[in-house]
N, C-alpha and C positions, 0 to 999 in steps of 0.2 A: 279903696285907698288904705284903707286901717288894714287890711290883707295882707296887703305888701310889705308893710312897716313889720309885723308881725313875724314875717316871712323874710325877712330880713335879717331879724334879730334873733332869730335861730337858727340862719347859718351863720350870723356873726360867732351865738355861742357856740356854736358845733368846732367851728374853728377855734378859738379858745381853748375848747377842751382836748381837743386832738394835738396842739401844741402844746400846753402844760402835762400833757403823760409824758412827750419826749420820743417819741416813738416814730412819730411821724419823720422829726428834726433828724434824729439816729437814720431810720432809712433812708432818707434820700441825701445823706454824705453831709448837712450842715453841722451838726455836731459829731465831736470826738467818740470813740466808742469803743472798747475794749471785751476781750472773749478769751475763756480758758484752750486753750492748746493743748495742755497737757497737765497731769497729775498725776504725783512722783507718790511710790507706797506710805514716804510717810507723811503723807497731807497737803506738801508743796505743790505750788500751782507754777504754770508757766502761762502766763498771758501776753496776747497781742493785744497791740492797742494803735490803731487810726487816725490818723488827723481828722480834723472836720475840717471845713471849707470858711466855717465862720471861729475856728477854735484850731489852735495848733495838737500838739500830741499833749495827751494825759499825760498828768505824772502820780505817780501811785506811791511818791514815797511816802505818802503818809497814813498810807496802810503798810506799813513797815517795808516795799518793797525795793528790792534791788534795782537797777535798768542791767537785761543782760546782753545790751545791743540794740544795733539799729541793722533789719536788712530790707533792702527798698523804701517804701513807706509807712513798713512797720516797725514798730520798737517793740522790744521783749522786755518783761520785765517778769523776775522770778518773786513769787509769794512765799514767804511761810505760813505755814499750817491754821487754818482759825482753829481757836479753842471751844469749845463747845462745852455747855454741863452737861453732866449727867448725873443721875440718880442712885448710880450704883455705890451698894455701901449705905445707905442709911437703914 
C-alpha cells in the first residue's frame, strides 16, 4: 500500500517538473513560442512567433521589438541588436 502512495507521488512530481521547464507545454502547441529566422550583419533578428492553443501570439514589444506582419499563423517581428559587454579597452 505505502508502494503505491510512493509511486504515485513521483509521477505526480515528475509531472510537475516536466511542466514548470516549459518544454513539454512549447512541444505539443499549448503554449506560444517564438524562434530566430533570420539575423541581419548588424545584430538584428527576425523572429517568428506561434500561437499556443492555450495562449494567443506573443508580443515582443517589450524587448523593444517591431511586429513585421502576420503571414498564416505566424507573426514576424524584427529585433534589434542585444547589447552585450565586453572587455576590451580596460
Amino acid at each position: 500500500m505505502l508502494s503505491r502512495i510512493v509511486a504515485a507521488a513521483v509521477v505526480v512530481f515528475a509531472a510537475m517538473v516536466m511542466i514548470k521547464d516549459g518544454r513539454v507545454l512549447r512541444t505539443t502547441g499549448l503554449t506560444a513560442s517564438c524562434s530566430v529566422v533570420q539575423t541581419a550583419g548588424d545584430g538584428t533578428q527576425l523572429d517568428a512567433c506561434k500561437p499556443g492553443k492555450l495562449e494567443g501570439r506573443p508580443s515582443l514589444a517589450s524587448r523593444s521589438c517591431t511586429s513585421a506582419g502576420v503571414r498564416g499563423s505566424l507573426e514576424y517581428w524584427r529585433c534589434p541588436a542585444q547589447l552585450t559587454a565586453s572587455s576590451v579597452g580596460r
